[in-house]
C-alpha positions as CSV (number, residue, x, y, z in Angstrom):
1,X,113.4,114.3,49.8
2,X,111.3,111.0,50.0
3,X,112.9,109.0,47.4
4,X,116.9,107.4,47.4
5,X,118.3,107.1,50.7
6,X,120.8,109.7,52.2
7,X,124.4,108.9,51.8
8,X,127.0,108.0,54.4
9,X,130.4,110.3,54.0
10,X,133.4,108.5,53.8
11,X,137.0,109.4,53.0
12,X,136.1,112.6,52.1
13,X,133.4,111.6,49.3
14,X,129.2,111.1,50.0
15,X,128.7,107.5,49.1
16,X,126.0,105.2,49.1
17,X,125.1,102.8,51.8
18,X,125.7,99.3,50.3
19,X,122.2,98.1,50.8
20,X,119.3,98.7,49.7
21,X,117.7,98.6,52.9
22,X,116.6,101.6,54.5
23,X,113.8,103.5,57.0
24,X,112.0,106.2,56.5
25,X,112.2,109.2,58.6
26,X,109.7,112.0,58.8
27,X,108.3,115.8,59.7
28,X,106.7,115.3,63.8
29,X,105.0,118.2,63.3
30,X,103.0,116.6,59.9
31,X,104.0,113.0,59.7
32,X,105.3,113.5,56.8
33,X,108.4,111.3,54.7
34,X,111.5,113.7,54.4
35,X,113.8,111.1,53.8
36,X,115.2,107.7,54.0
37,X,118.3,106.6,55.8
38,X,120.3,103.6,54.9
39,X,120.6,100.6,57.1
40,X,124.4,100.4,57.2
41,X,126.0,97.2,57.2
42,X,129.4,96.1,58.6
43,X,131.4,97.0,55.3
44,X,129.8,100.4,55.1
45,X,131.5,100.7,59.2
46,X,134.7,98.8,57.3
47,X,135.0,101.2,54.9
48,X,134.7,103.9,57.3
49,X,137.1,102.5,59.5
50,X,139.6,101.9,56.8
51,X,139.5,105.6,55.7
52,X,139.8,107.4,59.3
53,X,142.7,104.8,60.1
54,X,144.2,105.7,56.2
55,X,144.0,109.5,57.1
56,X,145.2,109.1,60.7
57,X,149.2,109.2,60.6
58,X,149.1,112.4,58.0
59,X,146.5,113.8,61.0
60,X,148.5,113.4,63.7
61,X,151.4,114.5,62.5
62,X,149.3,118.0,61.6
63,X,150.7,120.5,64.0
64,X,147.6,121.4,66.5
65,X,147.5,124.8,65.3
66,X,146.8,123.8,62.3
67,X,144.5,121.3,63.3
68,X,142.3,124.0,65.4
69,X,142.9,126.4,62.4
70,X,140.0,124.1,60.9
71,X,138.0,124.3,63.6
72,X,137.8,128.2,63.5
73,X,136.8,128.1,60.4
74,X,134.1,125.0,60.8
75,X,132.8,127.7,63.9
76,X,132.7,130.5,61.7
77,X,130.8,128.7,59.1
78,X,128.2,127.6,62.1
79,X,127.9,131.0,62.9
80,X,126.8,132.1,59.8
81,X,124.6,129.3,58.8
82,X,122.6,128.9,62.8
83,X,119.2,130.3,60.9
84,X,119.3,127.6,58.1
85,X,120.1,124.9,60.4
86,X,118.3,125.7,63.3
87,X,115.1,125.7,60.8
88,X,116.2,122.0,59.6
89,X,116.3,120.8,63.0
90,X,113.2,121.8,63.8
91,X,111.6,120.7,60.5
92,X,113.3,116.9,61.1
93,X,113.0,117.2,65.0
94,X,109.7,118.9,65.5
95,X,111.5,121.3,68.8
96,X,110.4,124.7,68.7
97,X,113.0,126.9,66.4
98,X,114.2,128.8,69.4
99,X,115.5,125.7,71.3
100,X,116.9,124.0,67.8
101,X,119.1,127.6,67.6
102,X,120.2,126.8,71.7
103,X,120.8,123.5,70.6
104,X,123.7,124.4,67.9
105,X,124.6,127.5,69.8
106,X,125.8,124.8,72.3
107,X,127.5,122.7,70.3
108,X,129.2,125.7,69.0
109,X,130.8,126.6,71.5
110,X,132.2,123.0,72.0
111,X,133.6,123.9,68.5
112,X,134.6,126.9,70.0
113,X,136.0,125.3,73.6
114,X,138.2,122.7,71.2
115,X,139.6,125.4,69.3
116,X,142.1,125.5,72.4
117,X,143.5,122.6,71.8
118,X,147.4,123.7,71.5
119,X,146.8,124.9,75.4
120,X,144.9,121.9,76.1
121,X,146.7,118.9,75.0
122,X,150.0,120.3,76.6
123,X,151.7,117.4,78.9
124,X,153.8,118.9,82.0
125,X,158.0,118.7,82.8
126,X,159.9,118.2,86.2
127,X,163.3,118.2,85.9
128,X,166.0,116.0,87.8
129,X,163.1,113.4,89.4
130,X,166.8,111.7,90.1
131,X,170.3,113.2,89.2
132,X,170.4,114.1,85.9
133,X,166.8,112.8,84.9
134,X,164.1,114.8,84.1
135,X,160.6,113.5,83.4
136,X,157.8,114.7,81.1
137,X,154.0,113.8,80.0
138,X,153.0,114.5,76.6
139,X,149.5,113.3,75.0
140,X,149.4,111.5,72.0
141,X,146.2,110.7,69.9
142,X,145.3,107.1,70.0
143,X,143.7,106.3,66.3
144,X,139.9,106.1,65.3
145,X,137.3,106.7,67.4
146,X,133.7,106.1,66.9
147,X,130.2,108.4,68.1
148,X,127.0,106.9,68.4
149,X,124.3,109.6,68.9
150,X,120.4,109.8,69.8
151,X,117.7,112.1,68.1
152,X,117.1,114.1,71.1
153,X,120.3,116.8,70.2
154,X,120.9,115.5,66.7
155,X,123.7,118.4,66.1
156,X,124.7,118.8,70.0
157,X,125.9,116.0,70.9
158,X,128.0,115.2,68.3
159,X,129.6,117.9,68.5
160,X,130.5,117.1,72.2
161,X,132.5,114.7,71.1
162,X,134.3,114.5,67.6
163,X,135.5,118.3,67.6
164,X,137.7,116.9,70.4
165,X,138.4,113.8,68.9
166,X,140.4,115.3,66.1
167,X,141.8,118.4,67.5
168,X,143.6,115.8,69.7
169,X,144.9,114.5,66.5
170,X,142.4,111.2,66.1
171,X,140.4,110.4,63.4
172,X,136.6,109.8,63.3
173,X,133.8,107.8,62.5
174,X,130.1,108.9,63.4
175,X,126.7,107.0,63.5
176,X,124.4,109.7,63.8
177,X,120.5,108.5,64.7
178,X,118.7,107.2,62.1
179,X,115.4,109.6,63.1
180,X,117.0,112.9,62.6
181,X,120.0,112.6,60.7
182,X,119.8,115.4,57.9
183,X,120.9,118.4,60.1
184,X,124.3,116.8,61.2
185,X,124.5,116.0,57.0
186,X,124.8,120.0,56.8
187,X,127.4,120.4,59.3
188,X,129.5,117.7,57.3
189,X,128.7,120.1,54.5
190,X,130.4,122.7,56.1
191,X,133.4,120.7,57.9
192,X,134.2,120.1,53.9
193,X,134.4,124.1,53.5
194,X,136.4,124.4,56.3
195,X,138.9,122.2,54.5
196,X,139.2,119.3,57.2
197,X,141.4,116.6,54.7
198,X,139.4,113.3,53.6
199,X,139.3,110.6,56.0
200,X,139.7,112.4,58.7
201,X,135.6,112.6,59.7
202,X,133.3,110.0,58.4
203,X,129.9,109.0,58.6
204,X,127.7,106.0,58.5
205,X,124.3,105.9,59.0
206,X,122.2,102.7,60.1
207,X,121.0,100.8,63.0
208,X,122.2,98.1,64.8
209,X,123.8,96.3,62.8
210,X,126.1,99.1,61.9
211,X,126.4,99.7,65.7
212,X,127.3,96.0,66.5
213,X,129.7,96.3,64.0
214,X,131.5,99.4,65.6
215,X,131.3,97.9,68.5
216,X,133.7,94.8,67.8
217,X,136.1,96.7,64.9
218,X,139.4,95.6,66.3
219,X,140.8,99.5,64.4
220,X,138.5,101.2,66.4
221,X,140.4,102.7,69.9
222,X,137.0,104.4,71.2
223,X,133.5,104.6,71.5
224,X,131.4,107.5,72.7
225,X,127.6,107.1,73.3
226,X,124.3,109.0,74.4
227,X,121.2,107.1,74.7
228,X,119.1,105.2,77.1
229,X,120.7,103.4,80.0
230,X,119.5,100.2,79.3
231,X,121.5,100.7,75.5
232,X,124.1,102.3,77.4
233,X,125.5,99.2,79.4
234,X,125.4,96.9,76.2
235,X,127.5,99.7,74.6
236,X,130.0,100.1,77.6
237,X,130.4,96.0,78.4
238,X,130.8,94.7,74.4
239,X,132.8,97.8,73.6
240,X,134.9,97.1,76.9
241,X,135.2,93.5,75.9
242,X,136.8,94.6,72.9
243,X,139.6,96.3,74.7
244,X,137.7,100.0,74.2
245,X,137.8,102.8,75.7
246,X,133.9,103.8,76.5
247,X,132.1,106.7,77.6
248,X,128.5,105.9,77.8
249,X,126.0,108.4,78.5
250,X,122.8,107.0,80.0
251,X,118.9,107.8,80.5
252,X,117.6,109.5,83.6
253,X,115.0,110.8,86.1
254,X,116.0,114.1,87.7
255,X,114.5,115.4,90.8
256,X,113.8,118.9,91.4
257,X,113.6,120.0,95.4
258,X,111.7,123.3,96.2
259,X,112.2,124.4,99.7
260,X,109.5,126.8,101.2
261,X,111.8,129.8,101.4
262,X,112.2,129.3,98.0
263,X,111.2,132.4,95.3
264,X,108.2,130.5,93.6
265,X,107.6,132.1,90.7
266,X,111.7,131.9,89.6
267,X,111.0,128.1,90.3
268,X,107.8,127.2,88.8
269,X,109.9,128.8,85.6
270,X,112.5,127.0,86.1
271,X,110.4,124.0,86.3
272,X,108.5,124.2,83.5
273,X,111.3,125.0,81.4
274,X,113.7,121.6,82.7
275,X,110.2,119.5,82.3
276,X,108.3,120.8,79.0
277,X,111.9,122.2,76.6
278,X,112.0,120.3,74.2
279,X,108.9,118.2,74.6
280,X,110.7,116.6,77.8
281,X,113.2,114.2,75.4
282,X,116.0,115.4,76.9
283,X,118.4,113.7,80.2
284,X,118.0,117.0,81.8
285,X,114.7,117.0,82.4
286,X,113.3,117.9,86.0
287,X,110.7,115.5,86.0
288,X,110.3,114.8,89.4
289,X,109.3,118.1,91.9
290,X,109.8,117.2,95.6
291,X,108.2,120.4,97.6
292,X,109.0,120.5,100.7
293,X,106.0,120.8,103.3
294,X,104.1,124.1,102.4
295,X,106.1,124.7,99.3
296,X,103.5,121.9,97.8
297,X,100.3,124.1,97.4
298,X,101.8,126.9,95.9
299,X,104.1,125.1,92.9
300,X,101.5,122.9,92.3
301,X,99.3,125.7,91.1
302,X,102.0,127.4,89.3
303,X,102.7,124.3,88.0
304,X,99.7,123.5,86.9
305,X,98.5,127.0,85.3
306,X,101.9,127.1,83.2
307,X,101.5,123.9,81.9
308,X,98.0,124.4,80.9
309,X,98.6,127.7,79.2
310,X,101.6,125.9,76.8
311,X,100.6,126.0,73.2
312,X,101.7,123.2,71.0
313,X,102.2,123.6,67.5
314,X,104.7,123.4,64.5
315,X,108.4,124.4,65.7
316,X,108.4,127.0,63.1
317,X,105.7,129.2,64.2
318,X,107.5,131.7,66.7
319,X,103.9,130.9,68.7
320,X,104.5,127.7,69.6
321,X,105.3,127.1,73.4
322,X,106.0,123.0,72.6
323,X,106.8,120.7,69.4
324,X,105.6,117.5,68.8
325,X,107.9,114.3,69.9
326,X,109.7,112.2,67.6
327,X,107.9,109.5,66.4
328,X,103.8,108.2,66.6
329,X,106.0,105.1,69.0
330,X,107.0,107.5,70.9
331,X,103.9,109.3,71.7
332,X,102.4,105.5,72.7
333,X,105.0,105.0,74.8
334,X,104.7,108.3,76.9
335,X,100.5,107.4,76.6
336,X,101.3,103.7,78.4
337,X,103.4,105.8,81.1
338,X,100.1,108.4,81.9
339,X,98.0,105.2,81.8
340,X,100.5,103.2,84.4
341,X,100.3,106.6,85.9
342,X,96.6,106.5,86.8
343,X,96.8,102.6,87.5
344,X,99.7,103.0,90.4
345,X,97.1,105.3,92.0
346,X,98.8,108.6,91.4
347,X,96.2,111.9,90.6
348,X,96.3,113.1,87.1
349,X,95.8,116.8,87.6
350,X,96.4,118.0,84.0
351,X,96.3,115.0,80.8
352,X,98.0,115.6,77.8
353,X,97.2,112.0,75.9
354,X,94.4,113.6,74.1
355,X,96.1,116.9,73.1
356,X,95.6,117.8,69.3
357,X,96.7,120.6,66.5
358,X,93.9,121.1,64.9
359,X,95.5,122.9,61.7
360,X,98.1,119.9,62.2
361,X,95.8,116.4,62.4
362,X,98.8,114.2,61.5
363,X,101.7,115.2,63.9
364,X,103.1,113.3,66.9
365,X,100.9,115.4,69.5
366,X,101.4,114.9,73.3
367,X,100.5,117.6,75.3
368,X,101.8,118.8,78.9
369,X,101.0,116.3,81.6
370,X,101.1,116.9,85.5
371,X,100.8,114.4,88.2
372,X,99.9,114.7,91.7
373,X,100.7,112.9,94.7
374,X,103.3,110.4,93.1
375,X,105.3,107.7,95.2
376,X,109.0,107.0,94.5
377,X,107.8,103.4,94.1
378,X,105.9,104.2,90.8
379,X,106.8,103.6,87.2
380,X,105.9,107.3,86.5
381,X,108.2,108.6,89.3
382,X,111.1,106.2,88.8
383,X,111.3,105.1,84.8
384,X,112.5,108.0,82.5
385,X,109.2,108.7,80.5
386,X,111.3,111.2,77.7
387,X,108.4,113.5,77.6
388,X,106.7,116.2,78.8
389,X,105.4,114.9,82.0
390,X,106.1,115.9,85.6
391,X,105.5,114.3,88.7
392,X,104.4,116.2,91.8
393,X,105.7,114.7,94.8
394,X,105.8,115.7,98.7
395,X,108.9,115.7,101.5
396,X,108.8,116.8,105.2
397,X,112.5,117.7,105.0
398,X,115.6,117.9,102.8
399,X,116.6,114.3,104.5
400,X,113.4,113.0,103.1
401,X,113.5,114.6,99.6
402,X,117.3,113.2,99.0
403,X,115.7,109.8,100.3
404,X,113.4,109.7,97.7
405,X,116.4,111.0,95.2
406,X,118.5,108.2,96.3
407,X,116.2,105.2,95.9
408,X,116.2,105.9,92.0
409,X,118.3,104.0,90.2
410,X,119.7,107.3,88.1
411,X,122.1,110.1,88.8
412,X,122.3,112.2,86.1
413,X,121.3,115.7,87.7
414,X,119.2,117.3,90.5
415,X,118.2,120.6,91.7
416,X,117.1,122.4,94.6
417,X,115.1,125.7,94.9
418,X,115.5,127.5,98.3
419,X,117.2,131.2,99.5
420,X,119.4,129.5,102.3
421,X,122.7,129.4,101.8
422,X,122.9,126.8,104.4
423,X,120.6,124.4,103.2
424,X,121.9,124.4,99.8
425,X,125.7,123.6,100.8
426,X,123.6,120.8,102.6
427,X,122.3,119.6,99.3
428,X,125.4,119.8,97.6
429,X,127.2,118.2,99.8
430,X,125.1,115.0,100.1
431,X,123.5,115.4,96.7
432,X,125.8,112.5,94.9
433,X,124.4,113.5,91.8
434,X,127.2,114.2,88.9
435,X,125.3,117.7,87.7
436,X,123.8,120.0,90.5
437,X,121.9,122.9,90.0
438,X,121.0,125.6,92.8
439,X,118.4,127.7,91.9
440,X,118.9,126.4,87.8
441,X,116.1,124.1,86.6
442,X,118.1,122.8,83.8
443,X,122.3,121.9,84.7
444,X,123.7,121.7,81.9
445,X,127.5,122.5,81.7
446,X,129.4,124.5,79.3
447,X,131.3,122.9,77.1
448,X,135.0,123.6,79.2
449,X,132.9,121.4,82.3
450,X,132.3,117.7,82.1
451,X,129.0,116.5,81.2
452,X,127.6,113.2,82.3
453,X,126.1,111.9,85.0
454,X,126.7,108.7,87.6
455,X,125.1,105.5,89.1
456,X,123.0,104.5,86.4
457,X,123.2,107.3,84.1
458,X,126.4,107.0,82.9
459,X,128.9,103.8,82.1
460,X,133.1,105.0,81.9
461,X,135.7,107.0,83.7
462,X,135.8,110.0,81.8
463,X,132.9,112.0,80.7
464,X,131.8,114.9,77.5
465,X,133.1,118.2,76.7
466,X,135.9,120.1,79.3
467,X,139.2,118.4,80.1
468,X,137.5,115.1,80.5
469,X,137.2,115.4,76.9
470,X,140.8,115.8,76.1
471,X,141.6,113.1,78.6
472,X,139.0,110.8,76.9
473,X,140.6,111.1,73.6
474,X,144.2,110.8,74.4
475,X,146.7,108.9,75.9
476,X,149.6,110.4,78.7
477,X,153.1,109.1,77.9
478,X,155.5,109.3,80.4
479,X,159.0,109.9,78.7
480,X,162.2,109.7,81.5
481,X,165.6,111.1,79.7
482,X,169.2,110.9,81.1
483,X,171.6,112.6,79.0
């Protein structure tokens, strides 16, 4: 596909962007074209908008049974179809086919998880609050909501939001990323066989105009977002501005604390998993391992022997250890980290700049990078890098390690390695990170747990997936009766 751009998906019908301006998008693994994506404008979000707020009242008033009825069948149809998209992800993402399969699994089961909804959106009673007055809560949908989505989980996160959205009884419009946007396209394919009415989900694809343009619609009630931080609190102030709600889901730098009681082997695992899945783009990467005293010697070699013996390759072949990332940008970017890397004074124990495919000459190649000796002061162990890079840095104690957690400006998720029961009701405790793992390199919730981190990973109140979710997209009336 390397000729028309893709269309957007609009009151039930696949329409053309109207513009003729539009970005190419292409294969990591071979650099090349699959397709062009249309650079939206603010009638293509308009027309959207005016088709989810058309379809609303005939939503809401869908019973919820009905309304999760759709979803089963959406989940059912994702069930049979992981193979085929988990091979299109990894074609348009360049992740290794295993991890594109995890990836919609997950998001499944957020299908799955909102399929509940007749349980979950039920209000509570007390009767006689005063003589002969009772007083209820019920939840009522709120109108259109809007999801703007990165690359990294092009099918995931998505599905972490607008599942809920309109099995609360909203209606929906979604700007997907403009790098990766076919494989969502195929689960719109199948939201149409499921028989979800027109209106009711729509899709426009584009940059930033078409986000600006969300952003300020005076019909939109909502705005969900995942992307960097820095995007994250333009979203969550001009969306705010407008009277929104917002729940913005930011970048961040995860540290990982191995303790020298710690089983080393189930850690260096767990390491190289949370630091090289997925090529490293991903918020819940453990990019930053603090060992503690003598723990250092020992997960530095593990470290460093795993990483080495990673192959890279095309996502396809059931081989390959690691995909390519996104985009030839990309790759520079993660390059100018390494190099700031070496600058700052830290030890480059393994490089990955130079890393190559050699059947593969064309694709977005970085290969598994591991620094030694990094200070909390440096761009490489503060910034989020997005790739598959981990810094190896050293703590006397857990007072020190969470020191050096504290100072970073994120809080999306942390870890800590260790077979004391004491110390890790310690960490917990004092961790004042949103997503803790103990002895789990990568904390990532299911979908009936909030996901979303604090400080300056995240921007809102209320967070993805769980209960949060069905706070996020409804409202709680309070009704008092006398009769």
């Amino acid at each position: 596909m390397t000729g028309s751009a893709i269309p957007n998906f609009i009151d039930g019908n696949w329409v053309d962007a109207g513009t003729d301006e539009s970005l190419p998008f292409d294969n990591p693994a071979t650099a090349e074209t699959i397709g062009r994506v249309p650079l939206s404008q603010a009638s293509d979000v308009g027309a959207a908008v005016a088709a989810a707020k058309k379809a609303f009242p005939g939503w809401r008033q869908t019973p919820p049974v009905e309304r999760a009825r759709v979803l089963f069948r959406l989940k059912a149809l994702l069930d049979e179809r992981l193979d085929d998209l988990g091979r299109s992800l990894t074609i348009e993402h360049g992740k290794v086919v295993a991890e594109s399969k995890g990836e919609i699994r997950r998001g499944i089961e957020n299908v799955e998880h909102a399929c509940g909804i007749p349980t979950l959106m039920q209000g509570s009673t007390l009767e006689d609050v005063a003589a002969g007055i009772d007083c209820e809560t019920i939840r009522q949908p709120l109108g259109v909501f809007a999801m703007i989505t990165p690359y990294n989980f092009p099918v995931m996160i998505p599905l972490w939001f607008w599942p809920y959205a309109i099995a609360t009884g909203n209606t929906v419009v979604v700007k997907p990323s403009e790098q990766d946007p076919l494989t969502h396209q195929h689960v719109v394919e199948l939201v149409i066989q499921a028989g979800l009415p027109p209106g009711v989900l729509n899709v426009v694809h584009g940059g930033r105009a078409a986000v600006d343009a969300i952003l300020d619609h005076l019909d939109i009630a909502g705005v969900s977002f995942v992307g960097s931080s820095r995007v994250a609190r333009r979203i969550y102030a001009r969306a705010a501005a407008a009277g929104k709600r917002v729940q913005a889901l930011g970048g961040a730098k995860n540290h990982i604390i191995v303790f020298p009681d710690a089983d080393f082997d189930q850690a260096a695992q767990a390491v190289l998993s949370s630091v090289y899945g997925s090529t490293g783009q991903r918020c819940l990467a453990g990019s930053v391992i603090v060992c503690i005293d003598e723990a250092y010697a020992p997960m530095r070699e593990r470290i460093l022997d795993g990483a080495a013996s990673l192959k890279l390759g095309d996502g396809l072949d059931e081989a390959t250890d690691m995909g390519p990332v996104i985009s030839a940008t990309h790759a520079d970017r993660i390059r100018q980290f390494i190099d700031q890397g070496e600058a700052e004074g830290a030890t480059l124990a393994l490089d990955g700049r130079a890393a190559t495919v050699a059947s593969l000459p064309r694709g977005h190649w970085m290969g598994p990078t591991v620094f030694d000796d990094v200070r909390p002061e440096m761009a490489i162990g503060s910034e989020e890098i997005f790739g598959p890079v981990a810094s190896l840095t050293r703590a006397k104690t857990l007072d020190d390690a969470l020191a050096v957690m504290h100072r970073n400006a994120y809080g999306n998720a942390t870890s800590i390695f260790t077979t004391s029961g004491r110390t890790a009701r310690e960490f917990r405790y004092r961790a004042g990170i949103s997503m803790i793992g103990i002895n789990v390199g990568v904390v990532s919730p299911m979908a009936f747990f909030p996901f979303g981190g604090s400080r300056g990973s995240f921007y809102g109140d209320l967070k993805a997936q769980g209960q949060d979710a069905i706070e996020f997209f409804t409202d709680k009336r309070v009704v008092i009766s006398s009769w």
